[in-house]
C-alpha positions as CSV (number, residue, x, y, z in Angstrom):
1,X,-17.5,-27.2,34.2
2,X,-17.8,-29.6,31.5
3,X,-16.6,-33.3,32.1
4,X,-16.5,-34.8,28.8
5,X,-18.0,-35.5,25.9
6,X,-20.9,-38.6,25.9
7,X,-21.9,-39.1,22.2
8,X,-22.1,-37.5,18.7
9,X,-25.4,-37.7,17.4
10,X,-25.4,-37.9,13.6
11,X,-28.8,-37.2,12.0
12,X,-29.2,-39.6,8.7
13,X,-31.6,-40.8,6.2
14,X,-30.7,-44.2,5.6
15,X,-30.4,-45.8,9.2
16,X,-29.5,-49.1,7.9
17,X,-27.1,-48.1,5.4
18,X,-25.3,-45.9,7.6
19,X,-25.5,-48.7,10.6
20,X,-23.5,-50.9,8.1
21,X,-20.6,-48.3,6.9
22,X,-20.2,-47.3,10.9
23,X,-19.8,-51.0,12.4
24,X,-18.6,-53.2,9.1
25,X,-16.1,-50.4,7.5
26,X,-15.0,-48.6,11.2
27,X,-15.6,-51.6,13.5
28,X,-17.9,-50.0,15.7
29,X,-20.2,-52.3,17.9
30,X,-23.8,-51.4,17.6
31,X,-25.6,-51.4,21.9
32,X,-28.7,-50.5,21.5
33,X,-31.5,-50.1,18.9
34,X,-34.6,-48.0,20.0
35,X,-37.4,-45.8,19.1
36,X,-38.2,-42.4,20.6
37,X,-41.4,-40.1,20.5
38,X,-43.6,-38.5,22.7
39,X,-43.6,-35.2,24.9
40,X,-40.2,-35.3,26.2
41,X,-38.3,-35.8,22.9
42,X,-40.5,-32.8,21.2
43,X,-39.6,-30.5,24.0
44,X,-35.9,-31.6,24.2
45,X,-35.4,-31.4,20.2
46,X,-37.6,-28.2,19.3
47,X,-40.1,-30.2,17.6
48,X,-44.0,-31.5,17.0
49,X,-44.8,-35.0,16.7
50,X,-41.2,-36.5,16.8
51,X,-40.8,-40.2,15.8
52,X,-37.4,-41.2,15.3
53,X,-35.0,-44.7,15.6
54,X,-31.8,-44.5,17.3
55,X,-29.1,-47.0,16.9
56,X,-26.4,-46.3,19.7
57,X,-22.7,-47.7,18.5
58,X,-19.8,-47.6,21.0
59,X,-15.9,-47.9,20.4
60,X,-13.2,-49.1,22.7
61,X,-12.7,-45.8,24.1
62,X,-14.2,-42.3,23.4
63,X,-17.7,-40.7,23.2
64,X,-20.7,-43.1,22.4
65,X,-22.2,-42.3,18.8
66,X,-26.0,-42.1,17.7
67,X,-27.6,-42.4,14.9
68,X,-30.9,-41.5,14.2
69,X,-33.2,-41.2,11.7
70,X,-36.3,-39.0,11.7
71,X,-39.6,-40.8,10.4
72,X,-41.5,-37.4,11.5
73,X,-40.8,-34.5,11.3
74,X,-38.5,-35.1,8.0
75,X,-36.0,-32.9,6.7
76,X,-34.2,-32.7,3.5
77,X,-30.4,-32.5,3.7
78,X,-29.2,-28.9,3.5
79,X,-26.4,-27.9,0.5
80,X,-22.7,-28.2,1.3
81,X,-23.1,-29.8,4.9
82,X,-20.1,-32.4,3.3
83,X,-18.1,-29.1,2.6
84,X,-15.0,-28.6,4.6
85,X,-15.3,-25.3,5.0
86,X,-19.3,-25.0,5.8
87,X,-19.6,-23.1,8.4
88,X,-21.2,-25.3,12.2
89,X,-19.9,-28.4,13.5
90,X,-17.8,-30.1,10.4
91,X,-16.3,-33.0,11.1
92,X,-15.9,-36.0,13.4
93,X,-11.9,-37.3,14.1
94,X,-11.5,-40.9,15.3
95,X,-8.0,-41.4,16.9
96,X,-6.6,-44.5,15.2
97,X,-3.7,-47.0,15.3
98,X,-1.8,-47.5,12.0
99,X,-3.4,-45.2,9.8
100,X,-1.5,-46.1,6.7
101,X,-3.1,-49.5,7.1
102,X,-6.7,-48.8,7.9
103,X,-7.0,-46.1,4.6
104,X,-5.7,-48.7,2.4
105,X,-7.8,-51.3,3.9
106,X,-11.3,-48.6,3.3
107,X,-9.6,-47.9,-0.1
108,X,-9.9,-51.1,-1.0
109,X,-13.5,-51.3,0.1
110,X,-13.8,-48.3,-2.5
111,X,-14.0,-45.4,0.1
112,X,-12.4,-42.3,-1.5
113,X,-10.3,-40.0,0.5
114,X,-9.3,-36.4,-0.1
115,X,-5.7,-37.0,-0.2
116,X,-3.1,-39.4,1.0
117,X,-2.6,-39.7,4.6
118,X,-1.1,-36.1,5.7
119,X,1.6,-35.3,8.1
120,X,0.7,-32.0,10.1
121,X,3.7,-29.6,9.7
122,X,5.8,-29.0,13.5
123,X,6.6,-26.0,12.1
124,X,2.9,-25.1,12.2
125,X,1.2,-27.2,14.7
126,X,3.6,-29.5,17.5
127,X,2.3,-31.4,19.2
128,X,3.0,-32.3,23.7
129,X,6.2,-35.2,23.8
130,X,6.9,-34.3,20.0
131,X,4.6,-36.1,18.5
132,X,3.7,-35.8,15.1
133,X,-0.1,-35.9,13.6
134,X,-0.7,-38.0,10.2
135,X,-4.7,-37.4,9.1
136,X,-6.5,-38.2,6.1
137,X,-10.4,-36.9,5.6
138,X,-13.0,-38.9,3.6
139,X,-17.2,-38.8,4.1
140,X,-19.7,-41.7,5.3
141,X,-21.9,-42.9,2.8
142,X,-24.1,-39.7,3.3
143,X,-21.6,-37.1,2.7
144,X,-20.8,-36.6,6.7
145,X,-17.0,-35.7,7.0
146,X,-14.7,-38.0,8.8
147,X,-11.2,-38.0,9.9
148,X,-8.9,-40.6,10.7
149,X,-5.8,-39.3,12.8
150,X,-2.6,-41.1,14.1
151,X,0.1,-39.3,17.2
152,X,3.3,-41.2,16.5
């Protein structure tokens, strides 16, 4: 039924801010840069009077990612959305090469990280062609949670 998935839309309140963490820090490459109201994005969202910016980033490979900030309605951010265990969509992974390097490298641009980079135990998750899984969570600049994740 489904093919695959074509972005992650991230709802923020400081586009810029956010646009600078995602393609300076990560490396994504920003595509686009737009702004949206009217009729169809008020039916499509649930919403009166919408008038937002979108900034569309793409990587090498995977889903494209949006970010968009809301100049109408507004909405305050709800408690615990940066909470692990929050219940609702929680986190985004982004499948990495040399993930020891990368988290020193955002470490040393003073992004903090939950823990050290984590194997995942075989004995409770394996992996196809035995491969093992080495993560590390941290949060954008506006508490979103992040994970990097290497298969070696």
């Amino acid at each position: 039924m489904l093919d695959s998935i074509d972005h992650v839309n991230i709802v923020v309140s400081d586009l810029d801010r956010m646009a600078d963490f995602y393609t300076r820090l990560l490396g994504m490459k920003i595509t686009k840069r737009v702004s949206i109201s009217g009729p169809w994005i008020d039916l499509t969202v649930g919403l009166r009077n919408v008038r937002a910016d979108v900034i569309y980033m793409d990587l090498p490979s995977g889903p494209r990612i949006e970010l968009i900030r809301y100049n109408r309605p507004s909405h305050e951010r709800p408690e615990g959305l940066g909470e692990s265990n929050m219940p609702g969509l929680r986190h985004l992974a982004f499948k990495v090469s040399n993930i020891d390097s990368i988290v020193a490298s955002l470490k040393r641009e003073g992004i903090h990280f939950f823990s050290d980079v984590q194997l995942v135990p075989d004995s409770q998750v394996t992996y196809s062609g035995g491969m093992r899984k080495y993560l590390a969570y941290f949060q954008d600049p506006e508490g979103n949670l992040l994970e990097l994740c290497e298969y070696k």
